[in-house]
C-alpha positions as CSV (number, residue, x, y, z in Angstrom):
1,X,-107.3,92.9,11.5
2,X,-104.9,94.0,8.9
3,X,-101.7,91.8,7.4
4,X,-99.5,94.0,5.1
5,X,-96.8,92.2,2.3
6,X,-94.2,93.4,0.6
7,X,-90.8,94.3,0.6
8,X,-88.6,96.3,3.4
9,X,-89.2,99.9,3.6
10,X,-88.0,102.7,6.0
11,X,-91.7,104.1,5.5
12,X,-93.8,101.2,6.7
13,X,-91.3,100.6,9.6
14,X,-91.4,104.0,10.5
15,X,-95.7,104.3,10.2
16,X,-96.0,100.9,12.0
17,X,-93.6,101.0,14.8
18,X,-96.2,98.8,17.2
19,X,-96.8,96.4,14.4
20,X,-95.6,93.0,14.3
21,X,-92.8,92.3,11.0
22,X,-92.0,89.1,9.8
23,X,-89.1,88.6,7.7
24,X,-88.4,85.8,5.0
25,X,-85.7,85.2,2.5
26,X,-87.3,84.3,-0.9
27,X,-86.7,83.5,-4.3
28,X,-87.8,86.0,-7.2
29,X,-87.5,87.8,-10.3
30,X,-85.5,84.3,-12.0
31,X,-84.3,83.3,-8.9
32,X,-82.7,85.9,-7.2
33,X,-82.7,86.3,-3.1
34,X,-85.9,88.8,-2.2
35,X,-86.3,89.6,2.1
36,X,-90.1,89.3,1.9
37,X,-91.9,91.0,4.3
38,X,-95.4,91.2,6.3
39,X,-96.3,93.8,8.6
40,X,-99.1,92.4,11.1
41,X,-101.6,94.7,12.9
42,X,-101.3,94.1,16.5
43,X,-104.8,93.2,16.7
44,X,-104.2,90.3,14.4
45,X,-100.9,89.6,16.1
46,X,-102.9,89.2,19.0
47,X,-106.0,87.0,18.0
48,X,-102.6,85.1,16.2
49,X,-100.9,84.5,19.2
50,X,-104.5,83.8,21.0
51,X,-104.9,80.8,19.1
52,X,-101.4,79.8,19.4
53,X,-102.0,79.3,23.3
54,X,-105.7,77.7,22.9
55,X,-105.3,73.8,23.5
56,X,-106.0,72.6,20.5
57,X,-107.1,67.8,20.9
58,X,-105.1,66.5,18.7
59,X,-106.6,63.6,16.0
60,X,-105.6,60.9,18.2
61,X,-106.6,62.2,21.7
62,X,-109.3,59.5,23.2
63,X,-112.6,61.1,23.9
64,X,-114.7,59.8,26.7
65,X,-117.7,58.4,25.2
C-alpha cells in the first residue's frame, strides 16, 4: 500500500490515472494558500474504504456480560 504527498502535477496525474487524489487547501511558505495533495494506491484506497464500512462498537455500546 502506497500514499504519495505533495503538490499538483500533470505527471503524477497522468502516471496514476486509477489512483485515488485527495485535494486540500493549506497554508505554507509564511502563510500563503498551497493545494496539498495525496495520491492513494488503490490498494490502500481499498483496505481504506474496507475499514470505513466495518462496524466499528462504539465506547458506550452495552456488551452482554
Amino acid at each position: 500500500m502506497v500514499v504519495l504527498s505533495g503538490y499538483p502535477d500533470p505527471m503524477y496525474d497522468d502516471m496514476l490515472p486509477d489512483w485515488r487524489r485527495v485535494t486540500c487547501v493549506a497554508l505554507a511558505d509564511g502563510a500563503r494558500e498551497r493545494t496539498e495533495v495525496l495520491w492513494i494506491s488503490p490498494r490502500c484506497a481499498a483496505a481504506l474504504d474496507a475499514r470505513d464500512r466495518a462496524v466499528v462498537p462504539s465506547l458506550f455500546d452495552r456488551v452482554a456480560p
